[in-house]
C-alpha positions in Angstrom: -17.4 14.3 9.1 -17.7 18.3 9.9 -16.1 21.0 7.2 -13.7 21.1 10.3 -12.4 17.4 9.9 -12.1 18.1 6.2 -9.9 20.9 6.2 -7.6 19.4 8.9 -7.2 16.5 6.3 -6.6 18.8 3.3 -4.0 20.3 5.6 -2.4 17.0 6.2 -2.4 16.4 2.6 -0.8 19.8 1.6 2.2 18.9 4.3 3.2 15.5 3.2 2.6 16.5 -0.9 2.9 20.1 -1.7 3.5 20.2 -4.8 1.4 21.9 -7.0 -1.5 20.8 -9.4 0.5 22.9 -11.9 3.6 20.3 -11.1 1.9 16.8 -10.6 0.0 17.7 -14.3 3.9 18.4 -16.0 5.1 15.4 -14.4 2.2 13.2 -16.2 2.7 15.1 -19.0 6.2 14.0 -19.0 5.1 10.2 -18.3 3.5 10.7 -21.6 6.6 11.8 -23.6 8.5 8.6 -22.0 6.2 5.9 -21.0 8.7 3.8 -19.0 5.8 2.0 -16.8 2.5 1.5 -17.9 1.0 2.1 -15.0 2.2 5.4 -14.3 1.0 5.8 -18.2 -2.7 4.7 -17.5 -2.4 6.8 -13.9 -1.5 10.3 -16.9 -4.5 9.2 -18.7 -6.8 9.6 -15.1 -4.6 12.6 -14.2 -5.7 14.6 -17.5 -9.2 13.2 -18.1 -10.1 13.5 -14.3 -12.9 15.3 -14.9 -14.6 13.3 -17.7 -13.9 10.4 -15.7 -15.0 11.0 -12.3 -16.4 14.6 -12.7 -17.1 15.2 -8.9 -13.8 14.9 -8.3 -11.8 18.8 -7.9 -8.8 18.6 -6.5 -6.0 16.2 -6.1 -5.1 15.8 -2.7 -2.8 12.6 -2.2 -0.6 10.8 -5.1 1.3 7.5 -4.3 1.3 8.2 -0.1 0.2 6.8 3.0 -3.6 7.6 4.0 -2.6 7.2 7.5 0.6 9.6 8.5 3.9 7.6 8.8 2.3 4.3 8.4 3.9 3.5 4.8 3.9 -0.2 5.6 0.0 -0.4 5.5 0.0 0.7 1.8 0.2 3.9 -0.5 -3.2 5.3 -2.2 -2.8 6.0 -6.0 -4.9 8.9 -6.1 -7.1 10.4 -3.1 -9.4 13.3 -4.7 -11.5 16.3 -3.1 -14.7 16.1 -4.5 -17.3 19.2 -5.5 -19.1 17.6 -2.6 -16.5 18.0 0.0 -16.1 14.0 0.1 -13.1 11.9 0.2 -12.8 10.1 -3.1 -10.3 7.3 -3.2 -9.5 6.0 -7.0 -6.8 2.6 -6.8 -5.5 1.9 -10.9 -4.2 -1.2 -12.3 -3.2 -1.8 -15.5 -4.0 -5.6 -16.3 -3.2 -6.9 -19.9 -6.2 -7.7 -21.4 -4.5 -8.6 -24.4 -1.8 -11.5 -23.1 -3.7 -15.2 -23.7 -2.8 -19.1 -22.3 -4.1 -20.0 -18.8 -1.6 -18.3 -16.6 -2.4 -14.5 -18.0 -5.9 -15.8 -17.8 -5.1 -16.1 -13.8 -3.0 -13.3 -13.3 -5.5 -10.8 -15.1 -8.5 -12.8 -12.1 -5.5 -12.3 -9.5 -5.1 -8.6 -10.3 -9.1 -8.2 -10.6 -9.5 -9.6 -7.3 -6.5 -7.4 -6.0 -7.3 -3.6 -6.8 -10.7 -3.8 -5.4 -9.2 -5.4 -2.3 -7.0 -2.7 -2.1 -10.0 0.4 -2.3 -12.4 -1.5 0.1 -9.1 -1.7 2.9 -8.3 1.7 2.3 -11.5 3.1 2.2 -11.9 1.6 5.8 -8.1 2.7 7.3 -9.8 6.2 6.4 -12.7 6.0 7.6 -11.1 4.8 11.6 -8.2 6.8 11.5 -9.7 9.8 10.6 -12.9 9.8 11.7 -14.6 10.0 8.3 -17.9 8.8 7.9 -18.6 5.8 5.4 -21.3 8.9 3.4 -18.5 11.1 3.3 -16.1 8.5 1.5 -16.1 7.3 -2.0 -14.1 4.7 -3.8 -13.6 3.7 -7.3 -10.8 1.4 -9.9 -9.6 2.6 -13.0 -8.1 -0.2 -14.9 -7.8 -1.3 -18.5 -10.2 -4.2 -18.0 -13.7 -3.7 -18.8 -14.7 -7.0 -17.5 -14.3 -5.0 -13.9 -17.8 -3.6 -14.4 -20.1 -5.4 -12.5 -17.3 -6.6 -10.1 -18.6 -2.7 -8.0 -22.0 -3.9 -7.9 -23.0 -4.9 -4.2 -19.8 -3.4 -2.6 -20.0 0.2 -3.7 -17.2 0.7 -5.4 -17.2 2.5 -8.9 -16.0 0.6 -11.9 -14.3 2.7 -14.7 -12.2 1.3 -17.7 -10.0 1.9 -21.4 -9.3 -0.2 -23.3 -5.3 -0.3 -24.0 -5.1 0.5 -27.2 -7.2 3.6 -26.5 -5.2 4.0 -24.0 -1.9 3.7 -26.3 -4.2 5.8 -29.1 -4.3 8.9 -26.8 -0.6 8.8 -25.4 0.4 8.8 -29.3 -1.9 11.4 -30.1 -1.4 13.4 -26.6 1.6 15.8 -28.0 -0.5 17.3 -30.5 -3.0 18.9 -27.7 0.0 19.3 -25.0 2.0 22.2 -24.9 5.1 22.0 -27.3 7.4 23.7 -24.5 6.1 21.2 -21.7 7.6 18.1 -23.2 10.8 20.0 -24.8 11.5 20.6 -21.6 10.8 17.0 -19.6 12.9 15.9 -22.9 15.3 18.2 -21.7 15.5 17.0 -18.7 14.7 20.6 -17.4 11.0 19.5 -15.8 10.9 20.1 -11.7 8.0 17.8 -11.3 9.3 14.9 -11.4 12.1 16.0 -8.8 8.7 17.0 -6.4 8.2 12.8 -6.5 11.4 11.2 -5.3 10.1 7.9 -4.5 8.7 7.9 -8.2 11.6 8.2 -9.9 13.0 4.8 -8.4 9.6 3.4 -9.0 9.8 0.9 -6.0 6.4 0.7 -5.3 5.6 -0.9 -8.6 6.9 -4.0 -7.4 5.0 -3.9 -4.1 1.4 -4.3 -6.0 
């Protein structure tokens, strides 16, 4: 992959999402303030702590879309970063309740396990043929809120990273006193463009789809 191929993907990007980093971070911000899906809640938490997280990564280029132009049906990425590096980093959440107990949670969290790194593998490879990226110049990794996912990236490269829910639920509580008091009066207020920059968010349908 030549700096070439890069910016002609960072191009693509900037045409399908253009919304600014400025908007996408007052849109999680007002997730925060009204935590309707907790998804979208543990999806704030990467948003905001991107860089303690995954520190390579520089610049969001890709939320909720299609890696592959038009080609919705063969799934959305969460989050698709720039890195420092110039690489393609590729981060798939899932929120699996760690905290739910009897047999059938017990399968569902395995099910959900099993799922997300399915999901970063297939995309990491959709990119990798359709735009001629080299397997070097790609990274992949799962945020969830299941530290049993650790080892689960050994052997099929994929970077494991985790919180726990209640720190998760600790630092949404806690969030308001370090964000802006004028960002959240005004996603309370309903006066927040952001969210508007994210139509197929605001029905939420692809919640259902994973």
């Amino acid at each position: 992959m030549t700096a070439d191929d890069v910016n002609n993907f960072v191009v693509y990007c900037k045409k399908i999402q253009p919304q600014s980093q400025e908007n996408i971070k007052r849109f999680f911000e007002g997730v925060i303030a009204f935590p309707y899906d907790k998804e979208l809640l543990l999806q704030a938490y990467l948003f905001l702590n991107i860089k303690q997280i995954f520190p390579s990564c520089c610049e969001l280029l890709l939320f909720e879309k299609s890696p592959i132009a038009d080609y919705t049906d063969l799934g959305k990425c969460d989050f698709v970063y720039l890195t420092s590096f110039g690489k393609i980093f590729i981060v798939e959440t899932k929120f699996i309740d760690t905290e739910a107990t009897g047999a059938t949670e017990r399968k569902r969290r395995n099910k959900h396990r099993n799922k997300v790194f399915e999901q970063v593998i297939t995309l990491k490879s959709r990119f990798s043929q359709y735009w001629n990226i080299k397997l070097d110049q790609l990274e992949c990794a799962v945020f969830t809120t299941d530290p049993e996912i650790a080892w689960r990236g050994n052997g099929v490269n994929v970077i494991t990273k985790s919180i726990l829910i209640d720190k998760l639920e600790y630092w949404r509580m806690n969030y308001s006193r370090i964000c802006p008091a004028d960002t959240l009066r005004e996603q309370e207020s309903g006066g927040g463009s952001a969210v508007d920059g994210f139509p197929g968010i605001k029905q939420l349908p692809f919640r259902s789809q994973k």
